[in-house]
VMD Tcl script that builds the backbone (N, CA, C; Angstrom):
set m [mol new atoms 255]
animate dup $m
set s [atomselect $m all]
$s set {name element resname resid chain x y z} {
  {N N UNK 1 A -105.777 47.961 69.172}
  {CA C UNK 1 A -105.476 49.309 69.626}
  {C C UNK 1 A -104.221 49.280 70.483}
  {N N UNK 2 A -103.747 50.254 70.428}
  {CA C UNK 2 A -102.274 50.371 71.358}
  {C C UNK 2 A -102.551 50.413 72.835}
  {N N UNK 3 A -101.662 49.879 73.624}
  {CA C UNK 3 A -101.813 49.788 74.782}
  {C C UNK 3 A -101.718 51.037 75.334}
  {N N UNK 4 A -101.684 51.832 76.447}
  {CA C UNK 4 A -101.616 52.626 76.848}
  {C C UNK 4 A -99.698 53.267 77.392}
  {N N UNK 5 A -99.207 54.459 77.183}
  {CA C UNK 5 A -97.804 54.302 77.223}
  {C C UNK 5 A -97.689 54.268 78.378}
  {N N UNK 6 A -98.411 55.354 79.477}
  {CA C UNK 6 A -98.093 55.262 81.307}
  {C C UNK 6 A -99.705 55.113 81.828}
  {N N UNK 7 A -99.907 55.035 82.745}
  {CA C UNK 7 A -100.918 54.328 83.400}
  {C C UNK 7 A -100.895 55.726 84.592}
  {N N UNK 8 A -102.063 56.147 84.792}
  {CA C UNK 8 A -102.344 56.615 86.037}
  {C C UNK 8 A -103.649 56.526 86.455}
  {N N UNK 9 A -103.547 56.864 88.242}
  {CA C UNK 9 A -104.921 56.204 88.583}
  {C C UNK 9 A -106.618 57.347 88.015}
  {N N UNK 10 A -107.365 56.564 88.666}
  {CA C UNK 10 A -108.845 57.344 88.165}
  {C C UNK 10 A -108.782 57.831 89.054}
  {N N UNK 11 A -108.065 58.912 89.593}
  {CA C UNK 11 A -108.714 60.108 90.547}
  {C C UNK 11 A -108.338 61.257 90.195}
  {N N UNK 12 A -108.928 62.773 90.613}
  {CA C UNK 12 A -108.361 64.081 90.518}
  {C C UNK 12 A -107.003 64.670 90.310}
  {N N UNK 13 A -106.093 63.582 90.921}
  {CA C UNK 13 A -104.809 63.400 91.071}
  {C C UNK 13 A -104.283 62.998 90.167}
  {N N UNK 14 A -104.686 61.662 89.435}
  {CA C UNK 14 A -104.719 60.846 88.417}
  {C C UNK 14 A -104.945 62.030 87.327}
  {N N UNK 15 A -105.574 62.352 87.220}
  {CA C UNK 15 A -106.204 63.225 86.130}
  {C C UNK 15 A -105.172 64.158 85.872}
  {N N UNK 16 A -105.078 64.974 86.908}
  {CA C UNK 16 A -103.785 66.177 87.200}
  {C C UNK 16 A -102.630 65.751 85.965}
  {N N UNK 17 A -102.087 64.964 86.942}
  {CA C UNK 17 A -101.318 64.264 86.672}
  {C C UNK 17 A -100.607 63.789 85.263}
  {N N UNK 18 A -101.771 62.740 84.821}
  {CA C UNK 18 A -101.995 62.792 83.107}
  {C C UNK 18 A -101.731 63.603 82.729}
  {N N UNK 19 A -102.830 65.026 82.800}
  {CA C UNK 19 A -102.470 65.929 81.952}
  {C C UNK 19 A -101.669 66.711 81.988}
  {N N UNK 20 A -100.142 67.283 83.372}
  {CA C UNK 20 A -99.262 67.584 82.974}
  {C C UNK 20 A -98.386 66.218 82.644}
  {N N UNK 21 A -98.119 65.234 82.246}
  {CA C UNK 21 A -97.690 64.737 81.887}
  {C C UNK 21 A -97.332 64.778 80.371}
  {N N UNK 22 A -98.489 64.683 79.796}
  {CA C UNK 22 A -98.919 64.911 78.190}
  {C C UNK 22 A -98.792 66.045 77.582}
  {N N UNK 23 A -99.080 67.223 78.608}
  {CA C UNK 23 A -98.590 68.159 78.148}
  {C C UNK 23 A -96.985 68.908 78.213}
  {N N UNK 24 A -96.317 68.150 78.766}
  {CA C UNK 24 A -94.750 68.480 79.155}
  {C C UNK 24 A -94.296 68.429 77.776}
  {N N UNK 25 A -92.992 67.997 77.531}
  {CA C UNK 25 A -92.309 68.246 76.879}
  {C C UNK 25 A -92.031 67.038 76.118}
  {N N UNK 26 A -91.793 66.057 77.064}
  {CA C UNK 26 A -91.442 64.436 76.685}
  {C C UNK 26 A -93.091 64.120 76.158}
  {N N UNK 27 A -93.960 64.276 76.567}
  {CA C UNK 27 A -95.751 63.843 76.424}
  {C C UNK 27 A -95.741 64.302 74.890}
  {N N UNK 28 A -95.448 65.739 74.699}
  {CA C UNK 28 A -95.800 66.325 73.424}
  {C C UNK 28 A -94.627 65.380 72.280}
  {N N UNK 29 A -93.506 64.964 72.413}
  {CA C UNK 29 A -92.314 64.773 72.024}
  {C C UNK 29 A -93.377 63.068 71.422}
  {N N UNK 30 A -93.794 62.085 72.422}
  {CA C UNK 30 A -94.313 60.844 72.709}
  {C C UNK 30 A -95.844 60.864 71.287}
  {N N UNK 31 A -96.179 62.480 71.545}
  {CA C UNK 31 A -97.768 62.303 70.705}
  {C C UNK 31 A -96.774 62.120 69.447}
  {N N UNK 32 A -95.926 62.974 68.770}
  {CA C UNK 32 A -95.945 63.509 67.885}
  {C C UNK 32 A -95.229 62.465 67.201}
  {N N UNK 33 A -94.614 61.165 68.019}
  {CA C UNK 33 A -93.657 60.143 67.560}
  {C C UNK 33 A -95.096 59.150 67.571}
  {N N UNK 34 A -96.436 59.149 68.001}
  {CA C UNK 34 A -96.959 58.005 67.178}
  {C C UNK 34 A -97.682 58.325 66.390}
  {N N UNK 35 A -97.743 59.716 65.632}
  {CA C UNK 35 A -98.282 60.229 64.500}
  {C C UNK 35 A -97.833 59.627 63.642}
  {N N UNK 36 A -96.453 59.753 63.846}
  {CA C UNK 36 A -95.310 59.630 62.399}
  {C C UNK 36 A -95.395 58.247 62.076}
  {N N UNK 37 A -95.586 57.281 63.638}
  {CA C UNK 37 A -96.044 55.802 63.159}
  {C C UNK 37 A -97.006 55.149 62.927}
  {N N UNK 38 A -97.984 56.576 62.530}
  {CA C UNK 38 A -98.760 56.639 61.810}
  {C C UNK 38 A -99.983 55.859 62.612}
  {N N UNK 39 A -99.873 56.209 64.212}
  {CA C UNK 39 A -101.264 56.189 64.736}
  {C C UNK 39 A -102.354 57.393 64.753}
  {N N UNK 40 A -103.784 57.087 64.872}
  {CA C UNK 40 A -104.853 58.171 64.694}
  {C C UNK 40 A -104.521 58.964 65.764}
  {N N UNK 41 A -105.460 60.113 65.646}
  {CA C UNK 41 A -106.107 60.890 66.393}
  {C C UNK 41 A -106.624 59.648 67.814}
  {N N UNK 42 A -107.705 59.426 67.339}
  {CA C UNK 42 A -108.048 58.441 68.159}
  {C C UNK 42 A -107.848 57.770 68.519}
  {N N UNK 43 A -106.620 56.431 68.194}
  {CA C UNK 43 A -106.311 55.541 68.818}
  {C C UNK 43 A -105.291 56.218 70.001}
  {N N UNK 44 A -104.362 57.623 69.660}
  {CA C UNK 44 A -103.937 58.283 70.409}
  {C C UNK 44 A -104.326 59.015 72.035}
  {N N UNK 45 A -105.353 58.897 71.447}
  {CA C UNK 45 A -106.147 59.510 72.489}
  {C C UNK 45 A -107.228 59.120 73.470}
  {N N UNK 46 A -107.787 58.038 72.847}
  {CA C UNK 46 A -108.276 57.040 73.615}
  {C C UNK 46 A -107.448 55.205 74.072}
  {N N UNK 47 A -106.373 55.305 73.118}
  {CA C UNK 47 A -105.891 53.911 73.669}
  {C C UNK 47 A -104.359 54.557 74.265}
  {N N UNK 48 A -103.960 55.777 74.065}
  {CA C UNK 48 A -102.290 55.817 74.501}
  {C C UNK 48 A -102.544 56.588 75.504}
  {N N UNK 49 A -103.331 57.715 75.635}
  {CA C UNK 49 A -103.564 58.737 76.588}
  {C C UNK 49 A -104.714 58.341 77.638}
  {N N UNK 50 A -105.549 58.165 77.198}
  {CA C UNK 50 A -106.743 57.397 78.228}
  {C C UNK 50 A -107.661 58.817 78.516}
  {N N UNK 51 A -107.669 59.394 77.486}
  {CA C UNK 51 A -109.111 60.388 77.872}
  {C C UNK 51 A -110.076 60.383 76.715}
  {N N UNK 52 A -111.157 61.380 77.335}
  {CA C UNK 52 A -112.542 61.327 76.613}
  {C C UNK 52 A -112.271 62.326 74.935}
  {N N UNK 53 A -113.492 62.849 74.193}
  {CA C UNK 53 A -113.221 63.411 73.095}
  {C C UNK 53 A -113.226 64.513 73.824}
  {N N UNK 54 A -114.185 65.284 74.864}
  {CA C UNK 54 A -114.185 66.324 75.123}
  {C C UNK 54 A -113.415 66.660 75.690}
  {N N UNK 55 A -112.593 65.534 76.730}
  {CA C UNK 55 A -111.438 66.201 77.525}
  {C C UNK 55 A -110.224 66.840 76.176}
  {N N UNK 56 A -110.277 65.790 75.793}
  {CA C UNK 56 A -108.885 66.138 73.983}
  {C C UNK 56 A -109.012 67.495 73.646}
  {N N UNK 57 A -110.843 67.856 73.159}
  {CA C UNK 57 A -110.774 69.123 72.806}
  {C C UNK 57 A -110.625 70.403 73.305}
  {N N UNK 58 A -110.352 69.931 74.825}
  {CA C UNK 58 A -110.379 70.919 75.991}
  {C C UNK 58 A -108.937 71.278 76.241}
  {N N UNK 59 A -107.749 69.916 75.993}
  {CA C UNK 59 A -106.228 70.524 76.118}
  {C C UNK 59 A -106.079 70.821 74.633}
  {N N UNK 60 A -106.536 70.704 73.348}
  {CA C UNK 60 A -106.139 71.332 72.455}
  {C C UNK 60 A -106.151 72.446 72.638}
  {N N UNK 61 A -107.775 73.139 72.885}
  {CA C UNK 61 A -108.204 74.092 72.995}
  {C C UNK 61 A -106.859 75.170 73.998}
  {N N UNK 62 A -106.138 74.864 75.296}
  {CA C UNK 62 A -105.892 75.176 76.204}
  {C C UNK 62 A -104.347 75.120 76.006}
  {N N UNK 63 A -103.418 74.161 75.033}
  {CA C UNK 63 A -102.187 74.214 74.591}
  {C C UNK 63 A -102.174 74.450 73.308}
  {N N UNK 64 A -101.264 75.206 73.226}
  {CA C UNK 64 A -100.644 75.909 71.729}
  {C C UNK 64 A -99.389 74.567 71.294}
  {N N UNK 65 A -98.445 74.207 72.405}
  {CA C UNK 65 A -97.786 73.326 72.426}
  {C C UNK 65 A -98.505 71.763 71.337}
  {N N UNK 66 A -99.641 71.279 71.911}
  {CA C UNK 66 A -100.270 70.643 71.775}
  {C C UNK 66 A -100.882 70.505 70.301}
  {N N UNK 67 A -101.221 71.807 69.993}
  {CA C UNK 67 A -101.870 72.202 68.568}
  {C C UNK 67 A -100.391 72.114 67.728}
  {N N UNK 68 A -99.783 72.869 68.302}
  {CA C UNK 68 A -98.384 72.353 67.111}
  {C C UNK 68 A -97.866 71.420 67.228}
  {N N UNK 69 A -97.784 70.348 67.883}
  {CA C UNK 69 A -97.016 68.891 67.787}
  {C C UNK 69 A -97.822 68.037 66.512}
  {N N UNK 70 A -99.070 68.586 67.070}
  {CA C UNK 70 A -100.044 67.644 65.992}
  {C C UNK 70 A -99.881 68.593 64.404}
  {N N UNK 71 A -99.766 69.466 64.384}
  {CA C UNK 71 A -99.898 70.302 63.158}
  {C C UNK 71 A -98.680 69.906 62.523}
  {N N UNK 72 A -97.597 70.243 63.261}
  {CA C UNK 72 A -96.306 69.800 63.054}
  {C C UNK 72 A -96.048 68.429 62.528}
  {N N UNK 73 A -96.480 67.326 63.086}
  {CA C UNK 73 A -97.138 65.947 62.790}
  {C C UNK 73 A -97.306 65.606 61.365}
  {N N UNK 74 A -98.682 66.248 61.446}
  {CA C UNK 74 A -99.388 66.205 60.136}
  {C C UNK 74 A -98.784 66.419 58.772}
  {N N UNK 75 A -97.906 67.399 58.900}
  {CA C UNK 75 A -97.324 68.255 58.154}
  {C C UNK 75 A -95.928 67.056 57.406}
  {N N UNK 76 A -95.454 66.204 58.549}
  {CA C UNK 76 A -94.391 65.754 58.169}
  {C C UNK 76 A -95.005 64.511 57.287}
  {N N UNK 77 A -95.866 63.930 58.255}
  {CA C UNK 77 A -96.252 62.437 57.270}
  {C C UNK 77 A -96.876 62.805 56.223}
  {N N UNK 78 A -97.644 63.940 56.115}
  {CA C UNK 78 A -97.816 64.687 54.575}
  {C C UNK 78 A -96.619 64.338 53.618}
  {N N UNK 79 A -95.658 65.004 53.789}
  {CA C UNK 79 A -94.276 65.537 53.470}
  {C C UNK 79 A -93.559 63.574 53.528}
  {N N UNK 80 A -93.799 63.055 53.983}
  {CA C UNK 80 A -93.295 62.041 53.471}
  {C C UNK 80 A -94.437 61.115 52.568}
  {N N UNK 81 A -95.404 61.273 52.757}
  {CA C UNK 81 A -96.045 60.741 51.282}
  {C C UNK 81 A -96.277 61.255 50.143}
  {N N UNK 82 A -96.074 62.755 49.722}
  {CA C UNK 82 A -95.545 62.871 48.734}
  {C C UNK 82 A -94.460 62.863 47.987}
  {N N UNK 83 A -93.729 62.472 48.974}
  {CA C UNK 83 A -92.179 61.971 48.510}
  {C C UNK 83 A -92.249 60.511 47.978}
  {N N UNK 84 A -93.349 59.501 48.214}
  {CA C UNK 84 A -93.156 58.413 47.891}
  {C C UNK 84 A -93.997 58.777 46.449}
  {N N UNK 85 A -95.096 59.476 46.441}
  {CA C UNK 85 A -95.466 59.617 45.110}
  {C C UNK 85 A -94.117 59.907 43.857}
}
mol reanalyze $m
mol bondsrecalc $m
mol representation Tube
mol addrep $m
């Protein structure tokens, strides 16, 4: 599994923190570049980001940003494997 990209601590702060991090601009920019290298959902989210499933479904739920990096994502490595077909 991938190591984690930044490290913050286990507190409220920590937490904060993380999640404007991930959700900024560079965070969303960071998800959407290890899609393409063709990491999961999950290894994303539990080995690069360091949160739970429910926390995940809680900033999807809560960023639009978020929902389109990944949609956006999806869409491309789609779009490049049917090009190899």
């Amino acid at each position: 599994m991938a190591l984690p990209y930044k490290t913050f601590p286990d507190t409220n702060a920590g937490f904060t923190a993380r999640k404007r991090f991930w959700l900024s601009d560079e965070g969303l920019e960071l998800i959407a570049g290890f899609r393409r290298e063709g990491e999961t959902i999950e290894e994303i989210v539990h080995g690069r980001i360091g949160i739970s499933d429910t926390t995940w479904r809680g900033w999807l739920a809560g960023s639009e940003g978020l929902r389109e990096a990944i949609s956006q994502t999806d869409e491309y490595v789609n779009c490049l494997v049917e090009r190899a077909l």
